[in-house]
C-alpha positions in Angstrom: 82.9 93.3 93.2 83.5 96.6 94.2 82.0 96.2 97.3 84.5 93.7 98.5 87.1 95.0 98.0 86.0 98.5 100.1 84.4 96.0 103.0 88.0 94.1 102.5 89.5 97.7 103.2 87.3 98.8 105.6 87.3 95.5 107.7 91.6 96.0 107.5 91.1 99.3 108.7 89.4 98.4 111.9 91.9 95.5 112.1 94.9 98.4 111.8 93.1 100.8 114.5 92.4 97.7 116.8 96.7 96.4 116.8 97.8 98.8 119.2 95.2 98.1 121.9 96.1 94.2 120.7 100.2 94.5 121.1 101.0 97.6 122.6 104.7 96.9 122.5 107.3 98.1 120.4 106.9 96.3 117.0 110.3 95.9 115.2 111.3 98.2 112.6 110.1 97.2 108.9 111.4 99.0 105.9 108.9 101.7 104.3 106.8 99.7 101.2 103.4 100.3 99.8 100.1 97.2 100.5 97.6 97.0 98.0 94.4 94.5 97.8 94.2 93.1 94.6 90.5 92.7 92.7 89.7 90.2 90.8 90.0 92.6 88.0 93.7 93.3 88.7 92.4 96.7 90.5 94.7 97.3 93.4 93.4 99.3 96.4 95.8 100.6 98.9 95.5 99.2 102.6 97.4 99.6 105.8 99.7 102.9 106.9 101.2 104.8 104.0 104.7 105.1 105.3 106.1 106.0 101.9 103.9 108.8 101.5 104.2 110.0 105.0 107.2 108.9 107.2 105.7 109.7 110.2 103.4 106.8 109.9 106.5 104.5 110.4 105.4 103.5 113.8 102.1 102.3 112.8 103.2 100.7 109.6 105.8 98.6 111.8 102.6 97.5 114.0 101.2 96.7 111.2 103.3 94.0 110.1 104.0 93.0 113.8 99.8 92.7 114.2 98.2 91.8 111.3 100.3 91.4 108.3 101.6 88.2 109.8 102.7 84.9 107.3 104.7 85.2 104.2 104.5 87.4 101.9 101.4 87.7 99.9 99.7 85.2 101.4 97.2 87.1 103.8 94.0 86.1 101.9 95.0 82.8 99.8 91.4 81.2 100.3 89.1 79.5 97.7 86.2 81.3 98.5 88.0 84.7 98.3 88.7 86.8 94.8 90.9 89.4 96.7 94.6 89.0 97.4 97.0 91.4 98.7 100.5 92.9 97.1 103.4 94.8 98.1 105.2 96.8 96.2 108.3 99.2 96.3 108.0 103.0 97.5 
């Protein structure tokens, strides 16, 4: 179980370094909060840029939602086949 959640991380990742090559516009501002994958277990495993923790990440974090974290809210990974969702949460 483990293991999907770090290939679920590691396959975001690539996803996150790939965006600005995919939209290299200006993405829209988006106020600082903190992504998590959630485990099966209830484990939650940070993802994406960690604009709350570093502010200077605010550019990437806004092509992050502009690129990938696309939908509504929470919905990113709602699949039958899939045990790991994704979370926001406040900074």
């Amino acid at each position: 179980m483990f293991l999907r959640i770090v290939l679920a991380s590691l396959v975001s990742a690539a996803l996150l370094l790939a965006a600005p090559l995919a939209n290299a516009g200006q993405a829209p501002p988006i106020g600082p909060h903190r992504h998590f994958h959630v485990g099966p277990d209830g484990e939650l495993v940070p993802v994406g840029p960690q604009v709350c923790e570093n502010p200077n990440l605010q550019t990437a974090f806004n092509q992050f939602h502009a690129s990938i974290h696309v939908g509504p809210a929470n919905t990113a990974y709602d699949h039958d086949h899939n045990p790991v969702d994704i979370t926001a949460r406040p900074c």
